[in-house]
N, CA, C and O atoms as a GROMACS GRO file, in nm:
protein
  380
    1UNK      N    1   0.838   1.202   1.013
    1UNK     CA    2   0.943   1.172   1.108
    1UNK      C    3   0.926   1.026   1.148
    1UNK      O    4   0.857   1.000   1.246
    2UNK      N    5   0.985   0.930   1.079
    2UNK     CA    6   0.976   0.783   1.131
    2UNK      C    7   0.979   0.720   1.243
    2UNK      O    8   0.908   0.626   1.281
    3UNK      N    9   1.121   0.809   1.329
    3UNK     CA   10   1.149   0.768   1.471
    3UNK      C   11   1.192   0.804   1.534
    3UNK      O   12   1.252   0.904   1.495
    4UNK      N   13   1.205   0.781   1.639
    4UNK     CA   14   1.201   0.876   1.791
    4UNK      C   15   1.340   0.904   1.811
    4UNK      O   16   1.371   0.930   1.928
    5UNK      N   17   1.427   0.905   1.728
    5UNK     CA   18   1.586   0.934   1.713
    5UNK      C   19   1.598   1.032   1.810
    5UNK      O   20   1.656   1.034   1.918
    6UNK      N   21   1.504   1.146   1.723
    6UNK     CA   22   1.558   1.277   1.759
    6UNK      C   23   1.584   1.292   1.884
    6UNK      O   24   1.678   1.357   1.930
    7UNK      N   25   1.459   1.202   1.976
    7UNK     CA   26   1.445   1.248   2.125
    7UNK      C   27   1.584   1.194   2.203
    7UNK      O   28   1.610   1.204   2.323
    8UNK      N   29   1.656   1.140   2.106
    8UNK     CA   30   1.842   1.091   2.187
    8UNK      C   31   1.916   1.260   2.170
    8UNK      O   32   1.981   1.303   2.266
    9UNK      N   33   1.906   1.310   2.098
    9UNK     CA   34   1.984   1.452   2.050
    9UNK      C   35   2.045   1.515   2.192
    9UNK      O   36   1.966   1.542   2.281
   10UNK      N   37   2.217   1.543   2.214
   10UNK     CA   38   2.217   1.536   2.327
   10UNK      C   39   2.199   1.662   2.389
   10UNK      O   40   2.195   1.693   2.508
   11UNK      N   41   2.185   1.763   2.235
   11UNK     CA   42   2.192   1.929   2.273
   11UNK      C   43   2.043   1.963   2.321
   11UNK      O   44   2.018   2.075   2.365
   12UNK      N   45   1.920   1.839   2.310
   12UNK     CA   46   1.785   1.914   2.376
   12UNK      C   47   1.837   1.891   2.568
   12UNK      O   48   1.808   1.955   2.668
   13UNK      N   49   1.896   1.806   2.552
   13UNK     CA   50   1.882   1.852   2.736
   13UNK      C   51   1.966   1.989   2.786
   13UNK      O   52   2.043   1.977   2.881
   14UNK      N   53   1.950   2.109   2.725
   14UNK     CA   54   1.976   2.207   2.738
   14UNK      C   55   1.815   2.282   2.739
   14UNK      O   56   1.770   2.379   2.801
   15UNK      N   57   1.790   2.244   2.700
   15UNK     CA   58   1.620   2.289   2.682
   15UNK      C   59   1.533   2.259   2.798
   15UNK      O   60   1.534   2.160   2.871
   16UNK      N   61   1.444   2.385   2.799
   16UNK     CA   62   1.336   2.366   2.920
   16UNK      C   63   1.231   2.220   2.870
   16UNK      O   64   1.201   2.161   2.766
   17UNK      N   65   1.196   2.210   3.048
   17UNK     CA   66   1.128   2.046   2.985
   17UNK      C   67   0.983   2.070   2.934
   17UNK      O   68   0.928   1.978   2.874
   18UNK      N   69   0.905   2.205   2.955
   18UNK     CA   70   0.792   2.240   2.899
   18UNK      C   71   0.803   2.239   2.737
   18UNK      O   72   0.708   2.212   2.663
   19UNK      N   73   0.993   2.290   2.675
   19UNK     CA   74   0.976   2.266   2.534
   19UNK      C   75   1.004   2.152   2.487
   19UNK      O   76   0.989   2.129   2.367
   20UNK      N   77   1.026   2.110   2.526
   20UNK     CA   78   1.092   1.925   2.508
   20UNK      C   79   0.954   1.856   2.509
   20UNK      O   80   0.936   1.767   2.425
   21UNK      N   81   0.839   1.890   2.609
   21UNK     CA   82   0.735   1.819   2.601
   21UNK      C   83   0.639   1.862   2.524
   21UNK      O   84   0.535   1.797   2.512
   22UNK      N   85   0.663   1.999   2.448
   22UNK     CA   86   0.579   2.077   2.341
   22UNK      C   87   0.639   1.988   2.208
   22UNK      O   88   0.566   1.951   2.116
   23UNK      N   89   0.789   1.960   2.215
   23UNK     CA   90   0.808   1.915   2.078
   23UNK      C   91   0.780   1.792   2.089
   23UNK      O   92   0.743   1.747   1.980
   24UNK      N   93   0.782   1.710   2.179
   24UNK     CA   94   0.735   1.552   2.180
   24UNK      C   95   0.564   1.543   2.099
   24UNK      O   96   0.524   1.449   2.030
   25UNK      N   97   0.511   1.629   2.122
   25UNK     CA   98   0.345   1.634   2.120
   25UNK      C   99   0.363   1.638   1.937
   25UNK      O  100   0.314   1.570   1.847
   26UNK      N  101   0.462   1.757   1.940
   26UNK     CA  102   0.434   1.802   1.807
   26UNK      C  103   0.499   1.688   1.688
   26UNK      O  104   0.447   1.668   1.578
   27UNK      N  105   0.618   1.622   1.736
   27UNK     CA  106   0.677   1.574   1.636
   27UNK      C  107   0.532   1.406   1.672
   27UNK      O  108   0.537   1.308   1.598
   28UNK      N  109   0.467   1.410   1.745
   28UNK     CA  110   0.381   1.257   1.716
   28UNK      C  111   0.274   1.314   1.655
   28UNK      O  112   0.214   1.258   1.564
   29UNK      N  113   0.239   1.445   1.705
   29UNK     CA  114   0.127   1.547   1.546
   29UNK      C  115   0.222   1.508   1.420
   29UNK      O  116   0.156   1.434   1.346
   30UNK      N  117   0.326   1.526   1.378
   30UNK     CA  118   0.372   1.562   1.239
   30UNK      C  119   0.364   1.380   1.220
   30UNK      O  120   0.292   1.338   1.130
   31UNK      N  121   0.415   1.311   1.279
   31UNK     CA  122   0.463   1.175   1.214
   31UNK      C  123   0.336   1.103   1.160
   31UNK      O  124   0.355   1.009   1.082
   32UNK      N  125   0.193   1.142   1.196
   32UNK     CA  126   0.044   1.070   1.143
   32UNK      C  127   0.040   1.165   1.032
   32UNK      O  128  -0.042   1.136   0.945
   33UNK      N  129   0.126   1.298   1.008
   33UNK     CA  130   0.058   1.369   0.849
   33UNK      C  131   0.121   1.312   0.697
   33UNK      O  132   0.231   1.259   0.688
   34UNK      N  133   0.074   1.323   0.638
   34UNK     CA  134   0.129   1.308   0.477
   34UNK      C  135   0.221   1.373   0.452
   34UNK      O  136   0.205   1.490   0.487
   35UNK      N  137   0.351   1.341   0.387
   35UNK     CA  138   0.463   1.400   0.382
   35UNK      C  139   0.466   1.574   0.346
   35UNK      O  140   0.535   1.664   0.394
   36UNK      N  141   0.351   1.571   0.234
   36UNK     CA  142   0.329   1.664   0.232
   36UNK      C  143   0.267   1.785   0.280
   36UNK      O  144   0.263   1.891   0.219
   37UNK      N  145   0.207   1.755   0.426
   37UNK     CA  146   0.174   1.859   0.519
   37UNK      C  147   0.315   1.870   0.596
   37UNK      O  148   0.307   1.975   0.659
   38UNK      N  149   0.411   1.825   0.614
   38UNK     CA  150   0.484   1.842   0.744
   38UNK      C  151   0.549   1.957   0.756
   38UNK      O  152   0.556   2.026   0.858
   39UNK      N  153   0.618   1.986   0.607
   39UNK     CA  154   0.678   2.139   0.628
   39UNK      C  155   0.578   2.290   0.673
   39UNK      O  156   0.603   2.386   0.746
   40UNK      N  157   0.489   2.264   0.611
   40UNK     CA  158   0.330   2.377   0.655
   40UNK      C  159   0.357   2.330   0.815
   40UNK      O  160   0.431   2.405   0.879
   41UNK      N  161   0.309   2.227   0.877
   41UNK     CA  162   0.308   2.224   1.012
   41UNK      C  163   0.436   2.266   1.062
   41UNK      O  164   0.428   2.350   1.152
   42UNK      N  165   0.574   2.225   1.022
   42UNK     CA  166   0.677   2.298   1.124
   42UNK      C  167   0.678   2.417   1.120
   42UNK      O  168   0.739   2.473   1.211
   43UNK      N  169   0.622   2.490   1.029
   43UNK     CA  170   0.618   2.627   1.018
   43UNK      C  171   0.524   2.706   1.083
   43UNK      O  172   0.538   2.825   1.108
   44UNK      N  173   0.405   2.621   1.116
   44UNK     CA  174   0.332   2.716   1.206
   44UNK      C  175   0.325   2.628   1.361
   44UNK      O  176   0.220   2.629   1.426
   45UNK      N  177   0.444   2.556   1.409
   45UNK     CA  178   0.478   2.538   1.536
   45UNK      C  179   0.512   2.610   1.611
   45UNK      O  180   0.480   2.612   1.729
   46UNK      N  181   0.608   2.706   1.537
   46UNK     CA  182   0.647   2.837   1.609
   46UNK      C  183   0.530   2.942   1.710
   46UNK      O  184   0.527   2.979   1.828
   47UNK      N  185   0.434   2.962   1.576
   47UNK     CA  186   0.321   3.070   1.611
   47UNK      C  187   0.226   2.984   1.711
   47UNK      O  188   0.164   3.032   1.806
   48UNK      N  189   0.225   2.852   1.673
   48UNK     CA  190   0.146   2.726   1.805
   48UNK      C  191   0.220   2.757   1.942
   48UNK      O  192   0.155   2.758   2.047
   49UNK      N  193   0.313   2.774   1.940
   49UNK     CA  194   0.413   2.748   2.036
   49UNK      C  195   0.394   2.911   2.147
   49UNK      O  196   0.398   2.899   2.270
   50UNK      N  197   0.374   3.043   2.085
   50UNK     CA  198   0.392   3.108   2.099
   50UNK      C  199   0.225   3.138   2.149
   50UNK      O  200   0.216   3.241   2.214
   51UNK      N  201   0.112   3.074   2.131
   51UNK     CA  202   0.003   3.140   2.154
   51UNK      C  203  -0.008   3.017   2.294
   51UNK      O  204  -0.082   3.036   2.391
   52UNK      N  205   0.059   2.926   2.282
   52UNK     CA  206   0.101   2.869   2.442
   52UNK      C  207   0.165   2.907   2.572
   52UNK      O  208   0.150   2.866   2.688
   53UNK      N  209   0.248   3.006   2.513
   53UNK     CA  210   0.332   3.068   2.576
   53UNK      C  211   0.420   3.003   2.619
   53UNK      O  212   0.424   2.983   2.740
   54UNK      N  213   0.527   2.946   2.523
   54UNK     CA  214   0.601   2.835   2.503
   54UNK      C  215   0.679   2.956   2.356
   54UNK      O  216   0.628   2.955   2.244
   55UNK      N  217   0.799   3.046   2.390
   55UNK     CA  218   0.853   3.062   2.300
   55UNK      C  219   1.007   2.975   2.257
   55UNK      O  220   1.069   2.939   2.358
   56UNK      N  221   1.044   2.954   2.182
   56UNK     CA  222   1.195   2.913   2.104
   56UNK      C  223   1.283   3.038   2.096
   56UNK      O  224   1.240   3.140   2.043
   57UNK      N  225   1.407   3.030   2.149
   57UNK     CA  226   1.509   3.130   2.113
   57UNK      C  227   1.575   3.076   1.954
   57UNK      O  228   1.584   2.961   1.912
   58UNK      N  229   1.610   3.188   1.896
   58UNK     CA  230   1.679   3.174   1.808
   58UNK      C  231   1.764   3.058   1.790
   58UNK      O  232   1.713   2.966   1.726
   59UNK      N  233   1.881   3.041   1.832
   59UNK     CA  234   1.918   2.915   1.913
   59UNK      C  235   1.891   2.796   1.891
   59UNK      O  236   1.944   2.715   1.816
   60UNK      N  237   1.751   2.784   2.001
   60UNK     CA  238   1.655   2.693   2.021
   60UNK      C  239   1.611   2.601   1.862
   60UNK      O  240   1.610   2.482   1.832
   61UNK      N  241   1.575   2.742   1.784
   61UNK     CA  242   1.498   2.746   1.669
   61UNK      C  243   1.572   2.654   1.564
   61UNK      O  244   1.528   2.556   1.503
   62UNK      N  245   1.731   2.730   1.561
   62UNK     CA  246   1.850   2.635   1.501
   62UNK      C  247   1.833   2.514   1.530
   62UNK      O  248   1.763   2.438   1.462
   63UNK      N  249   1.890   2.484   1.624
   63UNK     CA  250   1.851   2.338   1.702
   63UNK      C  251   1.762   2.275   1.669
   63UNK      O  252   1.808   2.179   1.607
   64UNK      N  253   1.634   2.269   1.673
   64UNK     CA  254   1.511   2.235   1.659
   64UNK      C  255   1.487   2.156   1.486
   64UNK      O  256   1.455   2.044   1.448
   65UNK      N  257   1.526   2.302   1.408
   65UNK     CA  258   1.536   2.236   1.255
   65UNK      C  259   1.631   2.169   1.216
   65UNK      O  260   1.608   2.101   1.115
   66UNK      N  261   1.800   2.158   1.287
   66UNK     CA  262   1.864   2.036   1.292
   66UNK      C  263   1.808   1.884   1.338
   66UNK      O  264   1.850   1.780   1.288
   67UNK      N  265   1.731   1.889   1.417
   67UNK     CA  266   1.688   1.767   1.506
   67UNK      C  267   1.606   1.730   1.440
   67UNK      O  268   1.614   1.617   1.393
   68UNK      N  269   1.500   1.809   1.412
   68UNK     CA  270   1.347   1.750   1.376
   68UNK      C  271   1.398   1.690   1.227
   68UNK      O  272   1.380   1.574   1.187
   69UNK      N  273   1.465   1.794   1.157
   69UNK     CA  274   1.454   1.787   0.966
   69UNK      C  275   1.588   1.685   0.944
   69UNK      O  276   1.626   1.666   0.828
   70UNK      N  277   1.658   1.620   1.057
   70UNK     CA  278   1.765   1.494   1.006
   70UNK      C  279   1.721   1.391   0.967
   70UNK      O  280   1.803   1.300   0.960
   71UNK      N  281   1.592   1.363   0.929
   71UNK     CA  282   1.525   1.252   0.835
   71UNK      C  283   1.508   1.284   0.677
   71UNK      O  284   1.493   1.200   0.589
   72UNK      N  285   1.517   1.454   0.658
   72UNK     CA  286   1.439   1.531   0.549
   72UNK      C  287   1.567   1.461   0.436
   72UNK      O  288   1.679   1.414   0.457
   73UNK      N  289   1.470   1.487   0.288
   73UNK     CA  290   1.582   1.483   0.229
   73UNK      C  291   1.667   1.620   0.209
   73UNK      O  292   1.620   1.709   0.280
   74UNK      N  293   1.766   1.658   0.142
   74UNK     CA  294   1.851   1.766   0.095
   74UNK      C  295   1.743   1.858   0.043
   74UNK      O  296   1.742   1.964   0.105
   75UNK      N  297   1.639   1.849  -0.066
   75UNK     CA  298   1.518   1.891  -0.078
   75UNK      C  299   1.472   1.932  -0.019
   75UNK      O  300   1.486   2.054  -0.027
   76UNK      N  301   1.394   1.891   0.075
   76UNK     CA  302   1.292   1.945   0.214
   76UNK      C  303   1.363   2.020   0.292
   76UNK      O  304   1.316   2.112   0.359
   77UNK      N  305   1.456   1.995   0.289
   77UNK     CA  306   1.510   2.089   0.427
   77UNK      C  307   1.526   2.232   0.397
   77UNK      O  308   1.512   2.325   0.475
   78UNK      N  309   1.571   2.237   0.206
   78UNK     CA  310   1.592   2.360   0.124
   78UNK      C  311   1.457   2.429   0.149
   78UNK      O  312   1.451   2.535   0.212
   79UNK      N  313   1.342   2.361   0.096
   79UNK     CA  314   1.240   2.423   0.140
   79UNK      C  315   1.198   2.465   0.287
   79UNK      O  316   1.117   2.556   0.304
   80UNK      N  317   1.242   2.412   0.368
   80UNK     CA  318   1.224   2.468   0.525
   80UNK      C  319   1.287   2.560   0.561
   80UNK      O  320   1.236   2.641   0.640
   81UNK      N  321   1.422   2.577   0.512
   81UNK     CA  322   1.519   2.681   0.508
   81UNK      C  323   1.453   2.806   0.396
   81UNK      O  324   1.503   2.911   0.438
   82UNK      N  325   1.393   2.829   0.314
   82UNK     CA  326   1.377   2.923   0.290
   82UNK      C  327   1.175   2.928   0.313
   82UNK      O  328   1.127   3.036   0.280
   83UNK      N  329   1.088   2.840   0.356
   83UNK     CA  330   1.044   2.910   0.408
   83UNK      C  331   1.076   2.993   0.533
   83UNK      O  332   1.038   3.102   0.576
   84UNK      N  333   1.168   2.890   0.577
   84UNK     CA  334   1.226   2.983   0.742
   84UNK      C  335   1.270   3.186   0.756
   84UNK      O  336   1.259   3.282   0.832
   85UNK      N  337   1.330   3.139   0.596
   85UNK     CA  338   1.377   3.286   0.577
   85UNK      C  339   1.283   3.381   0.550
   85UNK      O  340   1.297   3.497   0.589
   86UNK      N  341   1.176   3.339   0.481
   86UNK     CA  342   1.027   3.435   0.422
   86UNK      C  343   0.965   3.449   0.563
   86UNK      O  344   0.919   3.560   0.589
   87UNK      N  345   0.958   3.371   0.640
   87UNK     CA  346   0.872   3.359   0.822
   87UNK      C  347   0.954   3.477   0.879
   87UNK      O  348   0.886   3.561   0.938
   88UNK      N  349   1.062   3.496   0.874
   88UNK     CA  350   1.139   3.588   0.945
   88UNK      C  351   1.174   3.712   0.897
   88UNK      O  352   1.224   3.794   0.973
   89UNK      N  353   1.149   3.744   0.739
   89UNK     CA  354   1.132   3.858   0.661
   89UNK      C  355   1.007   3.893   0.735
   89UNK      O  356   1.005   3.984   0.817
   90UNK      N  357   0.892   3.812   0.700
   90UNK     CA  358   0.802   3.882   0.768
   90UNK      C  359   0.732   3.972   0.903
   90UNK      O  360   0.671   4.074   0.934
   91UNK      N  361   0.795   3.848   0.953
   91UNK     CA  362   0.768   3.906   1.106
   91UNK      C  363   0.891   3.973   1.122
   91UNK      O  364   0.925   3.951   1.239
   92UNK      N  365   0.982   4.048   1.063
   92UNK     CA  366   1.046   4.127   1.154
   92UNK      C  367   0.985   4.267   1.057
   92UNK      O  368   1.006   4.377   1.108
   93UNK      N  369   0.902   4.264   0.906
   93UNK     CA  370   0.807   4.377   0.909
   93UNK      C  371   0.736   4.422   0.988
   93UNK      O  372   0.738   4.539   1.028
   94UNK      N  373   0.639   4.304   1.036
   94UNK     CA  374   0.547   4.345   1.162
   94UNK      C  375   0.583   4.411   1.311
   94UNK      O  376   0.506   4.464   1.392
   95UNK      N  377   0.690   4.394   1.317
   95UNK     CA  378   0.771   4.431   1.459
   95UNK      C  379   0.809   4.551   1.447
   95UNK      O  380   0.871   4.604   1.538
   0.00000   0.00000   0.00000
Protein backbone atom coordinates (compact mmCIF):
# COMPACT_ATOMS: atom_id res chain seq x y z
CA UNK A 1 0.00 0.00 0.00
CA UNK A 2 2.14 3.08 -1.09
CA UNK A 3 -0.09 5.80 0.38
CA UNK A 4 -2.20 7.04 2.76
CA UNK A 5 -5.01 7.66 0.03
CA UNK A 6 -7.13 5.33 1.48
CA UNK A 7 -7.35 7.20 4.83
CA UNK A 8 -9.35 10.21 2.49
CA UNK A 9 -12.18 7.37 1.60
CA UNK A 10 -15.26 9.24 2.52
CA UNK A 11 -17.39 5.98 3.35
CA UNK A 12 -14.78 5.12 6.52
CA UNK A 13 -16.25 8.00 8.47
CA UNK A 14 -19.16 5.80 8.90
CA UNK A 15 -16.99 3.52 10.84
CA UNK A 16 -16.27 3.23 14.54
CA UNK A 17 -13.00 5.12 15.40
CA UNK A 18 -11.58 1.94 17.30
CA UNK A 19 -11.84 0.36 13.53
CA UNK A 20 -10.42 3.13 11.70
CA UNK A 21 -7.54 3.06 14.25
CA UNK A 22 -7.22 -0.89 13.94
CA UNK A 23 -6.94 -0.35 10.15
CA UNK A 24 -4.47 2.58 10.35
CA UNK A 25 -2.06 0.15 12.47
CA UNK A 26 -2.72 -2.52 10.04
CA UNK A 27 -2.41 -0.92 6.67
CA UNK A 28 1.40 0.70 8.17
CA UNK A 29 1.91 -3.35 9.22
CA UNK A 30 1.11 -4.27 5.48
CA UNK A 31 3.00 -1.26 3.69
CA UNK A 32 6.83 -2.51 5.38
CA UNK A 33 5.80 -6.31 3.91
CA UNK A 34 6.92 -7.72 0.51
CA UNK A 35 4.31 -7.66 -1.95
CA UNK A 36 4.07 -10.94 -1.54
CA UNK A 37 2.99 -11.30 2.09
CA UNK A 38 0.17 -8.70 1.87
CA UNK A 39 -2.68 -10.76 0.65
CA UNK A 40 -1.82 -13.68 3.59
CA UNK A 41 -1.89 -10.61 5.99
CA UNK A 42 -5.30 -9.09 4.82
CA UNK A 43 -6.62 -12.31 5.28
CA UNK A 44 -5.80 -12.97 8.65
CA UNK A 45 -6.79 -9.23 9.77
CA UNK A 46 -10.10 -10.34 10.12
CA UNK A 47 -9.29 -13.26 12.74
CA UNK A 48 -6.52 -10.33 14.30
CA UNK A 49 -9.30 -8.14 14.49
CA UNK A 50 -11.64 -10.47 16.08
CA UNK A 51 -9.29 -11.88 18.91
CA UNK A 52 -9.21 -7.89 19.75
CA UNK A 53 -12.53 -7.68 19.91
CA UNK A 54 -12.71 -5.38 17.11
CA UNK A 55 -15.24 -7.21 14.70
CA UNK A 56 -16.05 -5.95 10.76
CA UNK A 57 -19.66 -6.26 9.55
CA UNK A 58 -20.12 -7.67 6.35
CA UNK A 59 -20.51 -4.27 4.99
CA UNK A 60 -17.61 -3.06 6.78
CA UNK A 61 -15.70 -6.06 5.21
CA UNK A 62 -16.91 -4.87 1.54
CA UNK A 63 -15.70 -1.56 2.23
CA UNK A 64 -12.52 -2.36 3.66
CA UNK A 65 -11.37 -4.59 0.48
CA UNK A 66 -12.54 -1.67 -1.77
CA UNK A 67 -10.30 0.83 0.15
CA UNK A 68 -7.37 -1.11 1.18
CA UNK A 69 -7.01 -3.31 -2.43
CA UNK A 70 -7.47 0.24 -4.81
CA UNK A 71 -3.70 0.09 -5.32
CA UNK A 72 -3.91 -3.90 -6.19
CA UNK A 73 -3.57 -4.83 -9.59
CA UNK A 74 -6.80 -6.61 -11.42
CA UNK A 75 -4.68 -9.79 -10.38
CA UNK A 76 -4.40 -9.38 -6.68
CA UNK A 77 -7.54 -8.36 -6.00
CA UNK A 78 -8.83 -11.75 -8.02
CA UNK A 79 -6.81 -13.46 -5.61
CA UNK A 80 -8.25 -11.65 -2.49
CA UNK A 81 -11.61 -12.16 -3.81
CA UNK A 82 -11.43 -15.70 -3.92
CA UNK A 83 -9.39 -16.21 -1.07
CA UNK A 84 -12.23 -14.13 0.54
CA UNK A 85 -14.67 -16.69 -0.77
CA UNK A 86 -12.64 -20.00 0.58
CA UNK A 87 -12.39 -17.75 4.30
CA UNK A 88 -16.11 -17.68 4.26
CA UNK A 89 -16.83 -21.29 2.90
CA UNK A 90 -15.02 -22.12 5.76
CA UNK A 91 -16.05 -20.49 8.56
CA UNK A 92 -19.56 -20.75 7.87
CA UNK A 93 -18.65 -24.88 8.15
CA UNK A 94 -17.46 -24.20 11.52
CA UNK A 95 -20.55 -22.27 12.64
Amino acid sequence: MPSDNWKQDPRLKQMAPEKLDYLTSFADQISKLPKEQILPAFMSMQVDAAQKGIRFSDPETELLASVLTSGMSPAEKKKLETLRFIAKKLAARSS
